[in-house]
N, C-alpha and C positions, 0 to 999 in steps of 0.2 A: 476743640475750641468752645467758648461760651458766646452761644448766639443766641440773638431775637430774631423772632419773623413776623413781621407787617404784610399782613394778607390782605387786598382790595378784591374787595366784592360786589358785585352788583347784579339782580337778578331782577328783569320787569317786572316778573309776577311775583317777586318777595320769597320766591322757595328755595331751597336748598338739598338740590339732586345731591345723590352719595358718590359722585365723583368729587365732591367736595371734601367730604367727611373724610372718603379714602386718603386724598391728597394729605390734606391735613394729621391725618392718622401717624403716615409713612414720614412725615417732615419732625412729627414732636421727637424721634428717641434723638435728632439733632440741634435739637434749642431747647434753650431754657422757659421762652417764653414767647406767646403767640397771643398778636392783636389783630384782630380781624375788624377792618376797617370798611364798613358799609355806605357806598353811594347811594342814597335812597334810603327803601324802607325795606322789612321783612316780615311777614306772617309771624302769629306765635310759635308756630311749629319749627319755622324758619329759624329764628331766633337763638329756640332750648337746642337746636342741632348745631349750631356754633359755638354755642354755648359749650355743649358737653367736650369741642374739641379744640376751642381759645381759652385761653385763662381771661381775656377779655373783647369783650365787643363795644366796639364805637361807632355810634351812626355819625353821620354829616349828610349832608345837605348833596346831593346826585349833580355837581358842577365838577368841574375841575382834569376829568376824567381819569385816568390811574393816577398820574403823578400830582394830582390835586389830593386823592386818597392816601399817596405815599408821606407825602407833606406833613399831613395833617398828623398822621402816624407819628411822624418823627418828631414832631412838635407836642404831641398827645404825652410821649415817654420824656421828651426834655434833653439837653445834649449831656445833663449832668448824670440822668439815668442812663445813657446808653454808654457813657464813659467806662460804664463795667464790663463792658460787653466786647467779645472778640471780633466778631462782625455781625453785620445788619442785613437782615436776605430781605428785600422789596422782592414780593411777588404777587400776581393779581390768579382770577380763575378762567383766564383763556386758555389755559393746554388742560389736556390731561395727564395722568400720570401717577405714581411712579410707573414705566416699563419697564426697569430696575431698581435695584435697591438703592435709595440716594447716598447709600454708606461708600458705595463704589466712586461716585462723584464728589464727594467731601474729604474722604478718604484721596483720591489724585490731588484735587485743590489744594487742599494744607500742604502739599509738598512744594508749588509754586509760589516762589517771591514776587507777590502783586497788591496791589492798591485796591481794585475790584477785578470782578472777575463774573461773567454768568452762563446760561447754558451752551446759544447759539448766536451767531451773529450776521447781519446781512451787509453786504459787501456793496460799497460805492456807487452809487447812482449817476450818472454826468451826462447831461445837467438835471437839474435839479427839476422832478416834472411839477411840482407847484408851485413854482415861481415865486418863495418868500425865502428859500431858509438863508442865512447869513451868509454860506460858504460858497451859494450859486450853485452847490452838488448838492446828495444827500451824500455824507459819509463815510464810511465803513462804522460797525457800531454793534453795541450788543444791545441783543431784542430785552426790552423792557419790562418782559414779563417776566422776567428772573433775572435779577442781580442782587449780588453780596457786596457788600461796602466793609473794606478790613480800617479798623479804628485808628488805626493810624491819618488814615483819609476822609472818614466822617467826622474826625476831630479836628478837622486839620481846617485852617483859616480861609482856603481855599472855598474848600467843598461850604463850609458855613455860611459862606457870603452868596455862593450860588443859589442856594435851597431857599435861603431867606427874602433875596431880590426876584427868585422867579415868581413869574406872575399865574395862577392855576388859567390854562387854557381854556377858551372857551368856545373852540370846534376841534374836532379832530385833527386838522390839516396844522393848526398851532401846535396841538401835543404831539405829535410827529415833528415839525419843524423846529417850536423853541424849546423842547424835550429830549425824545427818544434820539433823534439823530445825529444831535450835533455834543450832547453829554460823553460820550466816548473820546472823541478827538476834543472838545475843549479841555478835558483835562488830563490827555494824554502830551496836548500842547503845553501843558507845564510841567510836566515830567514825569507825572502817574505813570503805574506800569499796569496792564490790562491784559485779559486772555480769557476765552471760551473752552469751557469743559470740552465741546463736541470741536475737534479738528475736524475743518471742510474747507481745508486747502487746496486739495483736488477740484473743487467746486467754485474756485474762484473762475470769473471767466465765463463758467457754463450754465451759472445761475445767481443770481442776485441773493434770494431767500433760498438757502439749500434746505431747511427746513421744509417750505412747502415743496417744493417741486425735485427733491432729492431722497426725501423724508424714509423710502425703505433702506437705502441705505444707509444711512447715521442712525438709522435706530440698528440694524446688524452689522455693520462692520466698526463704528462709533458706539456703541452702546446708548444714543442717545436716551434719556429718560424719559421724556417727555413728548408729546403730539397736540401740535396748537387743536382747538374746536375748530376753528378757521377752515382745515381741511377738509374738514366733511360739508362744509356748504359755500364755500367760499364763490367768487361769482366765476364763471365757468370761463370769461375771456382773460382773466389771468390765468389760466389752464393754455386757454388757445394761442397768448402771445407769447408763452414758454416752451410749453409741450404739446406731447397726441395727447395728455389728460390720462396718466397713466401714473399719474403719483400716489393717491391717496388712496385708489381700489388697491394697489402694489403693498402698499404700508398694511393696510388696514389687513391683508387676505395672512401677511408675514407674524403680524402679531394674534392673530387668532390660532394661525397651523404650530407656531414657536414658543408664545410667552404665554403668562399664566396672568396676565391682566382680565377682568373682567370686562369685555365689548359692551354688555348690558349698561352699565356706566354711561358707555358714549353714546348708546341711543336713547336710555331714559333724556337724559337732556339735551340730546338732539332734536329729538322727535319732542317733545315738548314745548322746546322755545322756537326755530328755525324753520324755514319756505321747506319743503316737502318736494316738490318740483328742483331745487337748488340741491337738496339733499341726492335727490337721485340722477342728477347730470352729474355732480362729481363723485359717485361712487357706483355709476353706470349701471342702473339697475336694470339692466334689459338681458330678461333669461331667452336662450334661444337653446331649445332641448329638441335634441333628436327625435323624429316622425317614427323613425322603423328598428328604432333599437332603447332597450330595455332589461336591463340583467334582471330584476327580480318575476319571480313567476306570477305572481300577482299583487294586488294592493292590502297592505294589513290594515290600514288606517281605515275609518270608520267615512266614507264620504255617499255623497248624493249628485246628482243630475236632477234639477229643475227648469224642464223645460217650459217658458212662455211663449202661448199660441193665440200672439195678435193675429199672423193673419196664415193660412194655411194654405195659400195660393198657387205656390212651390213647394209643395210637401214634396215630391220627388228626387229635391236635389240635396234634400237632407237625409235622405237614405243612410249614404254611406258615415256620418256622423254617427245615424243612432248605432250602426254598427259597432263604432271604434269605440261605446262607453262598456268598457269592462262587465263580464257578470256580477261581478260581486260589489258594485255600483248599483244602489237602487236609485230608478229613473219616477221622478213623477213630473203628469201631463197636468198645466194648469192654465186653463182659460173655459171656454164654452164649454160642456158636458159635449155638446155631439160634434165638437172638432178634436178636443180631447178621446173620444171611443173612437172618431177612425184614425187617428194615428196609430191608436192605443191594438187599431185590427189588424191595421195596413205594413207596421212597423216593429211591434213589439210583440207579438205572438209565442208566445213560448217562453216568456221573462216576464219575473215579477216587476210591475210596475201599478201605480195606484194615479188615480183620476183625482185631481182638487180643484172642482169646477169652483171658479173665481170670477165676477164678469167687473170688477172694479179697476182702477189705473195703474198703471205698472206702478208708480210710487208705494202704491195699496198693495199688489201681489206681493211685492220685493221683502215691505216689513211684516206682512205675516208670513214668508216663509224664512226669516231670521227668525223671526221669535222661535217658530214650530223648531225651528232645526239647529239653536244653539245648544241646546243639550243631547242634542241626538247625535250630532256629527261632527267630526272634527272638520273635513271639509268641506265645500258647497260648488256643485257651478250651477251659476246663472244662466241657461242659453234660450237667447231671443229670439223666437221665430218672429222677426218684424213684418209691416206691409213695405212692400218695396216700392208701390205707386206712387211715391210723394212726389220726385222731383226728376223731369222728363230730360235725357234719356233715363228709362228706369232701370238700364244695365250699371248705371252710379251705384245705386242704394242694392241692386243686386249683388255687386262685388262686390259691396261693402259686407253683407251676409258670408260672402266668400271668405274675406278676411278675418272676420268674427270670428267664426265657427270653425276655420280651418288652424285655426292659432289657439282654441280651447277645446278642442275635437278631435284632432285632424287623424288620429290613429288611435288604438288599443296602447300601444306602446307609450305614446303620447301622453295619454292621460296619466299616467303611471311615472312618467318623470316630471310632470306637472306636481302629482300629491309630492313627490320625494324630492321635490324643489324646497316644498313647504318644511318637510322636515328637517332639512339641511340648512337652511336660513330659517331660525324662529322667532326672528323680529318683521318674518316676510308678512304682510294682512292682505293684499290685495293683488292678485296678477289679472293686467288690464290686458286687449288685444291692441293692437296700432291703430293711434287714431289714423282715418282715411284721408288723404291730399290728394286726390285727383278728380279731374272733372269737375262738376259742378259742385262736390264737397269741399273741393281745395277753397272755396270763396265760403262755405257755409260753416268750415269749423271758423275758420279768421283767426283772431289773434289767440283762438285755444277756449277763448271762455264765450263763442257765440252768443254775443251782446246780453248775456247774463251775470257778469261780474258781481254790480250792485244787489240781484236777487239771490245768488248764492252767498255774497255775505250777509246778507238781512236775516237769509234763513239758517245760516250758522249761529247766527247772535240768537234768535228766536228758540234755538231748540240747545242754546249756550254751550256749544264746542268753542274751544278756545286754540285758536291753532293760528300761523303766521301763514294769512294771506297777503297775497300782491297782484294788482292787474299786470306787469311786467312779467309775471312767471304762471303760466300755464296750467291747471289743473292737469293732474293726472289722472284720466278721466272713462271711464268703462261709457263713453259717449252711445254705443249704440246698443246698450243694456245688457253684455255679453259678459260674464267677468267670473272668476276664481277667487274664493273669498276662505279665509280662516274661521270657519265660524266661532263665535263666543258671545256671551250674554253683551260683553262690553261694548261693541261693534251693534249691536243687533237695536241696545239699547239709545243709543246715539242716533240710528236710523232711523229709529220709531220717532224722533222727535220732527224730521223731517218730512213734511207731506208738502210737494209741488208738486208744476208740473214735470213729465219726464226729466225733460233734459236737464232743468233745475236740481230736480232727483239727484241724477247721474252726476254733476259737474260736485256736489257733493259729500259722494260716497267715499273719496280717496282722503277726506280732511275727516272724517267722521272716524276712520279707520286708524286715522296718527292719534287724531284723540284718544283713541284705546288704546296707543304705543306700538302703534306698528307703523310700518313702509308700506309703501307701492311700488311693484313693477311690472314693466311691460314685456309679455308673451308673445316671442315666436317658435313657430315649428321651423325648422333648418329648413326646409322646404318652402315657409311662404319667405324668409330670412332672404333667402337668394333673390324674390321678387321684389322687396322692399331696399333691398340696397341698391337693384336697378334704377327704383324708380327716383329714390332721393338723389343718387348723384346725377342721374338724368337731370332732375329739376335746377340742381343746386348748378350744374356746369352751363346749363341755359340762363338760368340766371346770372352765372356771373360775365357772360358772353354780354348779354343787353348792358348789364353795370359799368363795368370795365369799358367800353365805350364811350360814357359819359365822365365817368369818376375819379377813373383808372384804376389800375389795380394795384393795392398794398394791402396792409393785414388787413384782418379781415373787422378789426374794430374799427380800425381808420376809414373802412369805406363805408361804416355805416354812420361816421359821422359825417361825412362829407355830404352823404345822403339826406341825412337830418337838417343840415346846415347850408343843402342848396349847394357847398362847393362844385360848382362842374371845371375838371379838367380842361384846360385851354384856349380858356376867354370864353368872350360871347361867340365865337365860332362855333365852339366845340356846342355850347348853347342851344346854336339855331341850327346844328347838322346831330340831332339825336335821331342817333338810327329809325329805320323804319320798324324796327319792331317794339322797339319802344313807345313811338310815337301813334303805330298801332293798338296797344296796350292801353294806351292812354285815352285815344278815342272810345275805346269798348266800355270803358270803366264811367267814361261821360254819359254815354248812351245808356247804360245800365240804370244809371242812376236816374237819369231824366225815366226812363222807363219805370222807376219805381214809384217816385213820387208823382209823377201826372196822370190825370184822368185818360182813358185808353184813349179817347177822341181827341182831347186836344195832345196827346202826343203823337199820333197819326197826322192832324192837322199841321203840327209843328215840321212832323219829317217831309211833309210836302212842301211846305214854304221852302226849308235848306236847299230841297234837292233842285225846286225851279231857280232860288238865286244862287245856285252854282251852276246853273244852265244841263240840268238832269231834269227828267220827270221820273219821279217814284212808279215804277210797274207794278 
């Protein structure tokens, strides 16, 4: 057939990753002609790269959102120029792709008698969760990002009047409702005939979008061609109201062991534009590597142990750490020269190890041993001997050292599938330990960015890493200075720009790292593995014991809006009979606070007053 392709493009920063280029590459030996239609703007470099693979580019104005882009296309070429043309492929750059040859796809199509026709399609919504679209449902409908228009139908008096009276949208929730969803069935209601390359018939019923939540199978038993971006960072509670969150690690692990698509594609511009923290909840970056088992004899890779000695208080109970770093690991001691020599007596006797007396902030240790050790080593660990006196009981901040050190330590063996983690995922840059939730750190991490949000973006802006932050999503965060790093100038170089204080430091190190094109994940040893899924379903099933009280229990989006929104389950009853441990909870969190803000007398003064007019005297 002779076809044109109208390609919508939009890229914040104006560049143009080479999963573009590819896409684009793999679609010309099937048209004639390719218009690549830009929302916004694009760099020059941006530009000559679409250049080299459109015969033409059109900017417009960043309104309208795809189907404002498609419009314009179609209107750019004229109905008299597409006249020539067998069909018209509307595609934007939300998938990747090809995972096959689109010859195989074009090749089945031309044998179907249809009006359009695109890759995949998502099936019936009832009712309709935003309450505007025409039909009261959303429904059934092919996804937007790929559809062919056969000329019969883009010429046809029909389709002409729709394209020319629609109006370009002007939020998302319009281009879904008077666009994507209802274009299917309105003019399949006048007797167009329609159909999707990918059959997910099976999937009717079990999944709305079989695309995302299906996606390893229609890419192997479908041949699907194509994988939205969407799945590698999509927000994780469409994960949770569908599945265990088992789609897109499943897709992603099928096409790396099977097809001959280049991954590097999908992280260059993952890791580039998208949340980091989003990225690694849906593709579950969490390595938990065996304590005591190890196939190769030793490490070939080129790495180091840098141990920092805040405070050497418990040097006893890091024994068996220095133990578990491999020979063929050089370890250097760095803090004070004479806490440095007796570790260096008490610990390391009979191994080479070297002294780098430092007495400056850990921000300052961190980036001169990046510098010193981007050329020397492939990889690095970080291990903090902290003061653990900070915050009383001091068995908190001491088990937190526990968890540290025993999840970047914890054996010979250990360390050894830690380096051959790295080698086996080469987009890996950072393995974090678990941040701490218990005791008095469970209130001290809070919402993940321990009241530092605003200074770790400032300090990102300041030393100009460009990466997609959110107060809603978490740093991934080597919080208490412990961490396994890739070393390389590009990483090393990014951290030199950053000097805070510690925790500042650390809450930054996981965005400094994507800036250089890599991921973060978080390290367990099978060993502490067992004690950390204790403690979280412990916490999570107390918690939903006190919730569910008040809220009730349903999904688990549902209860956090109810939560947000004040809904309490069963009147003002239910209201004024909130458990006692909720109600407990909620006193401690009063007192805590009154505790923080008031001068220590008058809030002693204060607790005396309550407790005489509740007819107590304070002991």
């Amino acid at each position: 057939m002779n076809r044109c392709a109208i390609f919508l493009y939009y890229d914040k920063e104006g560049k143009v990753d080479d999963y573009v280029t590819y896409l684009l590459e793999a679609l010309r030996p099937h048209v004639s002609n390719i218009l690549a239609v830009i929302n916004g703007t694009l760099t020059r470099e941006g530009t000559e790269c679409l250049e080299r693979v459109a015969d033409e580019v059109l900017f417009r104005e960043n309104a309208g959102f795809d189907v404002g882009g498609y419009r314009e296309g179609l209107f750019y070429y004229g109905f008299k120029e597409l006249k020539k043309y067998d069909e018209v492929i509307l595609l934007n750059y939300t998938f990747f792709g090809p995972l096959y040859p689109f010859s195989e796809m074009f090749d089945e199509m031309d044998t179907r008698d249809l009006d359009f026709w695109g890759i995949t399609r998502h099936y019936k919504v009832e009712p309709d969760p935003y309450g505007v679209n025409r039909y009261g449902y959303l429904p059934e409908h092919i996804q937007s990002h790929f559809l062919v228009l056969r000329n019969r139908f883009f010429m046809s008096d029909d389709y002409k009047e729709f394209i020319f009276n629609l109006k370009n949208p002007t939020s998302y929730v319009e281009s879904i409702c008077e666009y994507e969803t209802i274009f299917t069935k309105y003019f399949e209601d006048l007797g167009y005939k329609w159909d999707t390359y990918v059959n997910t018939d099976e999937y009717e019923g079990y999944a709305f979008c079989p695309i995302m939540f299906y996606l390893k199978d229609i890419i192997e038993k479908q041949r699907c061609p194509i994988v939205k971006r969407r799945s590698f960072f999509t927000d994780y509670q469409d994960f949770m109201l569908n599945t265990v969150g088992e789609s897109s690690i499943d897709a992603y692990e099928y096409i790396c062991e099977n097809l001959d698509y280049d991954t590097n594609l999908i992280w260059d511009n993952i890791l580039r534009l998208e949340n980091l923290t989003e990225i690694a909840r849906v593709m579950h970056f969490n390595y938990i590597l065996p304590t005591y088992a190890w196939e190769r004899p030793q490490i070939e890779k080129k790495a180091a142990v840098f141990v920092l000695l805040e405070s050497i208080l418990h040097k006893s109970q890091y024994h068996r750490y220095f133990q578990a770093i491999p020979e063929e690991l050089k370890v250097y001691l760095v803090g004070k020269r004479q806490d440095c020599l007796t570790i260096q007596q008490e610990y390391f006797q009979g191994r080479s190890t070297e002294v780098m007396e430092f007495k400056g902030s850990y921000p300052e240790k961190v980036s001169c041993i990046l510098e010193a050790a981007k050329e020397k080593y492939d990889y690095i660990c970080i291990a903090n001997m902290r003061n653990v006196e900070n915050i009383e009981p001091y068995s908190n901040e001491l088990s937190w050292q526990y968890s540290d050190w025993e999840n970047i330590l914890g054996s010979r063996e250990m360390v050894g599938n830690i380096v051959e983690t790295f080698e086996k995922n080469q987009r890996l840059g950072l393995l974090i330990p678990p941040v701490p939730g218990y005791g008095e750190l469970f209130a001290v991490m809070e919402d993940g960015w321990m009241g530092c949000y605003e200074k770790v973006q400032e300090s990102l802006e300041r030393a100009g890493i460009s990466v997609n932050i959110k107060r809603e999503d978490e740093a991934l965060a080597p919080v208490g200075g412990s961490f396994w790093l890739r070393a390389g100038s590009d990483v090393a170089e990014a951290l030199g720009k950053v000097q805070e204080d510690m925790r500042t430091f650390c809450l930054t190190i996981p965005f400094a790292v994507q800036s250089a094109g890599y991921y973060t994940g978080t390290l367990y040893s099978d060993k502490y593995a067992a004690i950390e899924i204790t403690n979280q379903d412990y916490m999570l099933r107390e918690t939903n014991k006190a919730v569910f009280e008040t809220y009730g229990p349903t999904y688990h989006t549902h209860v956090l809006d109810r939560i947000r929104n004040g809904e309490v389950i069963g009147g003002p009853e239910a209201a004024q009979n909130i458990s006692p441990m909720a109600s407990k909870a909620y006193k401690a969190a009063i007192k805590k606070a009154l505790k923080k803000c008031m001068p220590g007398k008058s809030y002693l003064f204060g607790k005396k007053v309550y407790f005489k007019i509740r007819g107590r005297e304070l002991e």
